[in-house]
N, CA, C and O atoms as a GROMACS GRO file, in nm:
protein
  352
    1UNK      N    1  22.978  13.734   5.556
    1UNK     CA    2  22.938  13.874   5.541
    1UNK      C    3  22.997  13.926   5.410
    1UNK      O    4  23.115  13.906   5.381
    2UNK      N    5  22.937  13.973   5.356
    2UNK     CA    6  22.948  14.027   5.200
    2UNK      C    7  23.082  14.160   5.251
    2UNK      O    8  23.097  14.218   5.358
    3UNK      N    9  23.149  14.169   5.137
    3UNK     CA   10  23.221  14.241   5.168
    3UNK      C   11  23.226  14.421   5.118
    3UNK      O   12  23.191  14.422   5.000
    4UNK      N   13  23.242  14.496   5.143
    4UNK     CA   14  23.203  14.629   5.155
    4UNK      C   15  23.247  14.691   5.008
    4UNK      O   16  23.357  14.685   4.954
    5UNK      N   17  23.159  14.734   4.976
    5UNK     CA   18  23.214  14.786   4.791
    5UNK      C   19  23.281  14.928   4.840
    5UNK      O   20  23.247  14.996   4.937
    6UNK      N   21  23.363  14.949   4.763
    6UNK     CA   22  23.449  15.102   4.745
    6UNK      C   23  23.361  15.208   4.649
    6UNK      O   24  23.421  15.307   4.609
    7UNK      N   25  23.257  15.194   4.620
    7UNK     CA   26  23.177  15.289   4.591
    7UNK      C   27  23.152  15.423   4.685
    7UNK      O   28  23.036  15.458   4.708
    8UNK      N   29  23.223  15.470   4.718
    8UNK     CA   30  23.168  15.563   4.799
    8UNK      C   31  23.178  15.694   4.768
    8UNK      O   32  23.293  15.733   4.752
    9UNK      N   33  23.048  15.816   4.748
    9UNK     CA   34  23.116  15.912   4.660
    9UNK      C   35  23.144  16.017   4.755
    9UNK      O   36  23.178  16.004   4.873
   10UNK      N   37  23.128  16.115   4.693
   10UNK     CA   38  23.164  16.268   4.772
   10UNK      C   39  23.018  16.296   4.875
   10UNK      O   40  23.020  16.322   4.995
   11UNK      N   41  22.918  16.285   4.804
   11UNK     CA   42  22.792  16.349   4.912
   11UNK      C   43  22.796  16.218   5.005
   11UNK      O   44  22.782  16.271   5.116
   12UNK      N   45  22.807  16.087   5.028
   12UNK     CA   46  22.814  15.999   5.120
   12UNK      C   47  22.929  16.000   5.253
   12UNK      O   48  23.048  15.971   5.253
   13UNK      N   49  22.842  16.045   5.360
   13UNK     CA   50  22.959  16.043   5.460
   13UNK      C   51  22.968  15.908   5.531
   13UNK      O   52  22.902  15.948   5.627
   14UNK      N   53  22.988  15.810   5.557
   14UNK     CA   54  23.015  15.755   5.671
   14UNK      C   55  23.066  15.604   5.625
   14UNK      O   56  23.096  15.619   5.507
   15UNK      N   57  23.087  15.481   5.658
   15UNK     CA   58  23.128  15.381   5.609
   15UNK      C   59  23.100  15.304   5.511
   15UNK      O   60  22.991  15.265   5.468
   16UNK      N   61  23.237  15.277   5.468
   16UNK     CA   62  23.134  15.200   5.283
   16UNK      C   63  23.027  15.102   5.314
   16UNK      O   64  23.034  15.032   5.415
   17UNK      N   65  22.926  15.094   5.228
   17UNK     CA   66  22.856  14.975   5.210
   17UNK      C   67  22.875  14.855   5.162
   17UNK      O   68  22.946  14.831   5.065
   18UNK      N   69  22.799  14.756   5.241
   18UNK     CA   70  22.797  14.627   5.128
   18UNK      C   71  22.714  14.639   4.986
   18UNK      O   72  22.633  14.714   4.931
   19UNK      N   73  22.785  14.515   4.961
   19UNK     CA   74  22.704  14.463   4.828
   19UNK      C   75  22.550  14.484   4.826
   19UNK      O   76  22.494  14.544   4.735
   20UNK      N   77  22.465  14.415   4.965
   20UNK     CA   78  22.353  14.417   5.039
   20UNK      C   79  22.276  14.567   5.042
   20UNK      O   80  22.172  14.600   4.986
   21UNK      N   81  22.362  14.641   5.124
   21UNK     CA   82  22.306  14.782   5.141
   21UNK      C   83  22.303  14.825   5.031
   21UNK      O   84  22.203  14.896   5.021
   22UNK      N   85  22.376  14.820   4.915
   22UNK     CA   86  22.414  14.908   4.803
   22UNK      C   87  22.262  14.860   4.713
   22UNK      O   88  22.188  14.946   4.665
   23UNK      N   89  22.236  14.717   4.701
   23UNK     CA   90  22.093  14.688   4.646
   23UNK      C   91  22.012  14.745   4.712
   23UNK      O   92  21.935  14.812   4.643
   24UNK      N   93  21.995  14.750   4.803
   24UNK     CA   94  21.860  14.804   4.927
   24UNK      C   95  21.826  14.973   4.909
   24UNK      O   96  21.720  15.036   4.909
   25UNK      N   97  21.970  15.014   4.892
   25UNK     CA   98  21.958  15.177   4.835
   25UNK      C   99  21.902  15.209   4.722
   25UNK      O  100  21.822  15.299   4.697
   26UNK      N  101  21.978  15.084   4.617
   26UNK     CA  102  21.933  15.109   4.520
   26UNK      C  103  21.755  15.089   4.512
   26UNK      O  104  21.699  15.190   4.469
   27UNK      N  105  21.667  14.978   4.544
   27UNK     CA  106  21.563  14.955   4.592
   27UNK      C  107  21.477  15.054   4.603
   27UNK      O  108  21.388  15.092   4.527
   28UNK      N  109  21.526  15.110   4.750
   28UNK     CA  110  21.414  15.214   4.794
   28UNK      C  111  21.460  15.316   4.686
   28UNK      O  112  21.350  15.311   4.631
   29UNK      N  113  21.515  15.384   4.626
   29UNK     CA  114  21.524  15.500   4.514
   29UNK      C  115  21.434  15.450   4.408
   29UNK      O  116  21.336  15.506   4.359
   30UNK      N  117  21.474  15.357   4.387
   30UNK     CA  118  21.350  15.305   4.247
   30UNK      C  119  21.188  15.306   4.321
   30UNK      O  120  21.093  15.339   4.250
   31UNK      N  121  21.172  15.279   4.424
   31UNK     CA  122  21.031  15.225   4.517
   31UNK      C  123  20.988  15.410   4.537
   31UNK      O  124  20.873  15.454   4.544
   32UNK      N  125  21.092  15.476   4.541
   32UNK     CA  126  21.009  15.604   4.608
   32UNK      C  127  20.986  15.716   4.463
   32UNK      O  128  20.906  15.809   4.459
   33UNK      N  129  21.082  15.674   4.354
   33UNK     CA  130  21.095  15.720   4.262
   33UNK      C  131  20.966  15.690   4.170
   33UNK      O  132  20.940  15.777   4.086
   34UNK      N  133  20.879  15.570   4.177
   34UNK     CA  134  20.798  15.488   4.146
   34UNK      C  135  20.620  15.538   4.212
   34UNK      O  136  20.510  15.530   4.156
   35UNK      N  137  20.656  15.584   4.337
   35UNK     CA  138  20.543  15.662   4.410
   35UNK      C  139  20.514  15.748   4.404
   35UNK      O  140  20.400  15.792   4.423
   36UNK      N  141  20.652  15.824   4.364
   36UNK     CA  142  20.616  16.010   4.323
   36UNK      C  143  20.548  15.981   4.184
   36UNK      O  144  20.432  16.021   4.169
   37UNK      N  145  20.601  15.927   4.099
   37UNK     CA  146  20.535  15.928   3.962
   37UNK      C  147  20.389  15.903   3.926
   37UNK      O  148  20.314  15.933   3.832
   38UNK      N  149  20.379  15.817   4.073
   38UNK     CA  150  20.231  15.759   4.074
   38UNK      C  151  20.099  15.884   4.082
   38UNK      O  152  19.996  15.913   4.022
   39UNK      N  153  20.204  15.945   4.229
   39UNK     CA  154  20.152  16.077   4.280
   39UNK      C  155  20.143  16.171   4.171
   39UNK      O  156  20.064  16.266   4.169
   40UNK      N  157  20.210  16.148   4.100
   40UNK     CA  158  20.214  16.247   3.943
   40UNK      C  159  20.111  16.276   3.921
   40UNK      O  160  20.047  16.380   3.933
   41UNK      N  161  20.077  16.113   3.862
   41UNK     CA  162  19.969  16.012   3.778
   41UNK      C  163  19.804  16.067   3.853
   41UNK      O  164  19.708  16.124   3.802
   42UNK      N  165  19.815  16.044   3.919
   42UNK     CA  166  19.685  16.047   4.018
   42UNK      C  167  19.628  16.200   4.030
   42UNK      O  168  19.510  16.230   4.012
   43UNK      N  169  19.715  16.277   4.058
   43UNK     CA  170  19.696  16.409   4.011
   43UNK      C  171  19.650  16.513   3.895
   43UNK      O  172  19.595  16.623   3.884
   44UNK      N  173  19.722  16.377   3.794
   44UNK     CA  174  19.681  16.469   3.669
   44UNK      C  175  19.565  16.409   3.636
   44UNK      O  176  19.502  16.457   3.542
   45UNK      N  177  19.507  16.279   3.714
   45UNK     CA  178  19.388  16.242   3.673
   45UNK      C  179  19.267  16.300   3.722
   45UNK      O  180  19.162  16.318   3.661
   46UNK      N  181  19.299  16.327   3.851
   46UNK     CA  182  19.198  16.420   3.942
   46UNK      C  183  19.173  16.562   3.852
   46UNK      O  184  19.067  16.590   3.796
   47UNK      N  185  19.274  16.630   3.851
   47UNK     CA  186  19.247  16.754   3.743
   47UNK      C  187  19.219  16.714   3.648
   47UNK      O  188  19.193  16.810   3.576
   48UNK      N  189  19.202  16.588   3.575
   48UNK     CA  190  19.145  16.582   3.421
   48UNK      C  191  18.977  16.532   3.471
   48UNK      O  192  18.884  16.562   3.396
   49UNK      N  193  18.960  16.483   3.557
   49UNK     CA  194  18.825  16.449   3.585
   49UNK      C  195  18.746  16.603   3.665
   49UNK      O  196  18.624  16.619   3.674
   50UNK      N  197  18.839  16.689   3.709
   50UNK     CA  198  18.744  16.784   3.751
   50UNK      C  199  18.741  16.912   3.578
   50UNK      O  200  18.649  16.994   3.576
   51UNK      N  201  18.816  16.912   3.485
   51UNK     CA  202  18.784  16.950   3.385
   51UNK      C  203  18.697  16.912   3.306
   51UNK      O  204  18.633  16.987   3.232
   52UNK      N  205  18.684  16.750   3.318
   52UNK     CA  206  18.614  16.681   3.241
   52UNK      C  207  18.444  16.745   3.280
   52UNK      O  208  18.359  16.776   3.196
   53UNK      N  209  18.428  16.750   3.440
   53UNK     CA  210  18.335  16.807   3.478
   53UNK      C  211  18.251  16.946   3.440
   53UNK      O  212  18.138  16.966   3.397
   54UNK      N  213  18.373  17.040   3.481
   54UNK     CA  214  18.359  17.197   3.374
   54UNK      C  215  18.336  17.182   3.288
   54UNK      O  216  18.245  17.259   3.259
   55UNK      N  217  18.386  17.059   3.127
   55UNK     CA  218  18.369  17.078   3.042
   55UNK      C  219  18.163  17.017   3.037
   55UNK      O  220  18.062  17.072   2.993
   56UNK      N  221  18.178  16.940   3.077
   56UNK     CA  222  18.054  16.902   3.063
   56UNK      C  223  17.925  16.983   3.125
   56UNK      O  224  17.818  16.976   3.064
   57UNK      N  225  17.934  17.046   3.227
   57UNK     CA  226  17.828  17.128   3.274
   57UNK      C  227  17.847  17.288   3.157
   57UNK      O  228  17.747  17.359   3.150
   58UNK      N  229  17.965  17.327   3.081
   58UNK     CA  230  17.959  17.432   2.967
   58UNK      C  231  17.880  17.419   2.870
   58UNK      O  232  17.788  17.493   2.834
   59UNK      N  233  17.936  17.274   2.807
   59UNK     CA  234  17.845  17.209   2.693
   59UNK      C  235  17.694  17.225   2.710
   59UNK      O  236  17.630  17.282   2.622
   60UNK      N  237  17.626  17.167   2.841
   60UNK     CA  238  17.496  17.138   2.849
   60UNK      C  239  17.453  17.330   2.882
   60UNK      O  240  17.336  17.348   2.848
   61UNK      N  241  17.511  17.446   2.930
   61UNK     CA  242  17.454  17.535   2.943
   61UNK      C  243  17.470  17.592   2.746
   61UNK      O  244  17.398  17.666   2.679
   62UNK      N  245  17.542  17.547   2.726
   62UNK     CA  246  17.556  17.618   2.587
   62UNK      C  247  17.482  17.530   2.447
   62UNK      O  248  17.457  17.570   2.333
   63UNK      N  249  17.465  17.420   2.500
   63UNK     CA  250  17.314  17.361   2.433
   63UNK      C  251  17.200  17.433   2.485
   63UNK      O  252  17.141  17.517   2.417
   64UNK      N  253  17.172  17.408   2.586
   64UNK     CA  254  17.055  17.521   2.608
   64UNK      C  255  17.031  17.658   2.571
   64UNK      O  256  16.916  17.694   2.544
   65UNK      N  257  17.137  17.745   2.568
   65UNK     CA  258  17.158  17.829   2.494
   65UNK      C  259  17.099  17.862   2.348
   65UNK      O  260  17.010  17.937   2.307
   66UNK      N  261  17.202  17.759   2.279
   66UNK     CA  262  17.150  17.726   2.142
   66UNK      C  263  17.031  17.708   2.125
   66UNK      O  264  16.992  17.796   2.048
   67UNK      N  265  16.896  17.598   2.173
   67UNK     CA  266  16.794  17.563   2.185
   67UNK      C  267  16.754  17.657   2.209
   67UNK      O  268  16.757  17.724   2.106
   68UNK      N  269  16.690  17.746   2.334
   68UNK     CA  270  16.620  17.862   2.354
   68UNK      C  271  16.654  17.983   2.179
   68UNK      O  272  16.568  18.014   2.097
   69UNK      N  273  16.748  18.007   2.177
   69UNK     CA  274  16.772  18.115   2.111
   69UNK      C  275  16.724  18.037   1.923
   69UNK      O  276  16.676  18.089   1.823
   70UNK      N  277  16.765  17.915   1.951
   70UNK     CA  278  16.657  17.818   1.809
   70UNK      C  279  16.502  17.849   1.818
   70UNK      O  280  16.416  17.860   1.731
   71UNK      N  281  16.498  17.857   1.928
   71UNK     CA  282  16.292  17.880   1.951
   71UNK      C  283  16.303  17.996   1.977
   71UNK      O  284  16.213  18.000   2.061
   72UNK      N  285  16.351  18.122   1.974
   72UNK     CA  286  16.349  18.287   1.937
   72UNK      C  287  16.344  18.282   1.820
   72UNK      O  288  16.228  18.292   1.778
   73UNK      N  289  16.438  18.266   1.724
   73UNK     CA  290  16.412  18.240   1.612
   73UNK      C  291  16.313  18.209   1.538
   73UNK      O  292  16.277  18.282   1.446
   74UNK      N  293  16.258  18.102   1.564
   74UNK     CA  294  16.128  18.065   1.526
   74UNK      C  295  15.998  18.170   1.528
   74UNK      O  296  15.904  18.179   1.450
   75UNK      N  297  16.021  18.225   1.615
   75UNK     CA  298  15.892  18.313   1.676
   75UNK      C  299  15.942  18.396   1.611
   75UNK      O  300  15.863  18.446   1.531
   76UNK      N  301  16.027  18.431   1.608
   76UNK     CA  302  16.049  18.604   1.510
   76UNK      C  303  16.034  18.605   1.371
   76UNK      O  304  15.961  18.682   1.309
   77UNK      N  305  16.130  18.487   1.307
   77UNK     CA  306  16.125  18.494   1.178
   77UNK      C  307  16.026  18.403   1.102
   77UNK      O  308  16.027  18.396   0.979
   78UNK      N  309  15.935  18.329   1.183
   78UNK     CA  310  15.854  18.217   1.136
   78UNK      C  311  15.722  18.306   1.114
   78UNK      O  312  15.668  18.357   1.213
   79UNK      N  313  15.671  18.326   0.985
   79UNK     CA  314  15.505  18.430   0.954
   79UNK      C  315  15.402  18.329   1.034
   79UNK      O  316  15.396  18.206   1.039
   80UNK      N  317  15.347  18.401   1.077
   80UNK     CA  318  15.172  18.344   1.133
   80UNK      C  319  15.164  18.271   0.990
   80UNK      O  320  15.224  18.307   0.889
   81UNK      N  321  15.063  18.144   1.005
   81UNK     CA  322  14.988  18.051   0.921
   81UNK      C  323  14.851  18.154   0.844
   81UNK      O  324  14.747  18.162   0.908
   82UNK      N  325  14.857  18.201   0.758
   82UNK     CA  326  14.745  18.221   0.724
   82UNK      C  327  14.684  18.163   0.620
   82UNK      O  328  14.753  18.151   0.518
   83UNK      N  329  14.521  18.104   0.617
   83UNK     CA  330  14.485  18.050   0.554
   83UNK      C  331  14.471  18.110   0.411
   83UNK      O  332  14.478  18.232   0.397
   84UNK      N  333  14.457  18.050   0.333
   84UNK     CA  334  14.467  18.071   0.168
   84UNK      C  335  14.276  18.105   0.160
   84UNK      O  336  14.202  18.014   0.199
   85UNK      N  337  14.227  18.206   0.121
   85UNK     CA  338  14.083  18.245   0.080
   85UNK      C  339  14.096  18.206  -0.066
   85UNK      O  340  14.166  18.292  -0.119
   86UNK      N  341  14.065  18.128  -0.140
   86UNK     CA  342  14.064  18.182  -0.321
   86UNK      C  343  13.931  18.227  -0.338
   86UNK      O  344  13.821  18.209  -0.286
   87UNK      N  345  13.997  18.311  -0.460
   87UNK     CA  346  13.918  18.424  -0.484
   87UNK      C  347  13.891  18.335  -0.643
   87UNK      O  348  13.974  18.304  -0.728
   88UNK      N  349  13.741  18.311  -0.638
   88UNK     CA  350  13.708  18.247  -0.789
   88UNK      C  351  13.646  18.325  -0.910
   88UNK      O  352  13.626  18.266  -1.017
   0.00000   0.00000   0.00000
């Protein structure tokens, strides 16, 4: 049996640990420390894919935009075709 390290600090109440436990602690802190980050990760991807969304349904109303108000244009400032009569 591994023998019990003297690590023991102030917030730890109860009997020292081994060598064993002291890896295993250490372990799960890295393992849960590792999942939150993930949880981070995953989060900020979800909100970048539902922006990505907003951004893309803005764009396409504000192309259309542009387009319609390109063919107002046209009609307002474009003269009727009129044919050329020469006068000989």
């Amino acid at each position: 049996m591994p023998a019990p390290t003297s690590t023991t600090g102030a917030a730890e109440s109860g009997p020292p640990r081994t060598e064993l436990q002291e890896l295993q602690l250490k372990a799960d802190q890295t393992t849960d420390e590792s999942l939150e980050s993930t949880r981070r990760m995953l989060a900020l991807c979800e909100e970048d894919r539902a922006s990505q969304g907003n951004c893309s349904r803005d764009l396409t109303r504000k192309v259309n935009d542009v387009q319609s108000n390109t063919n107002a244009m046209h009609i307002v400032f474009d003269p009727p075709i009129r044919w050329a009569t020469s006068v000989y």
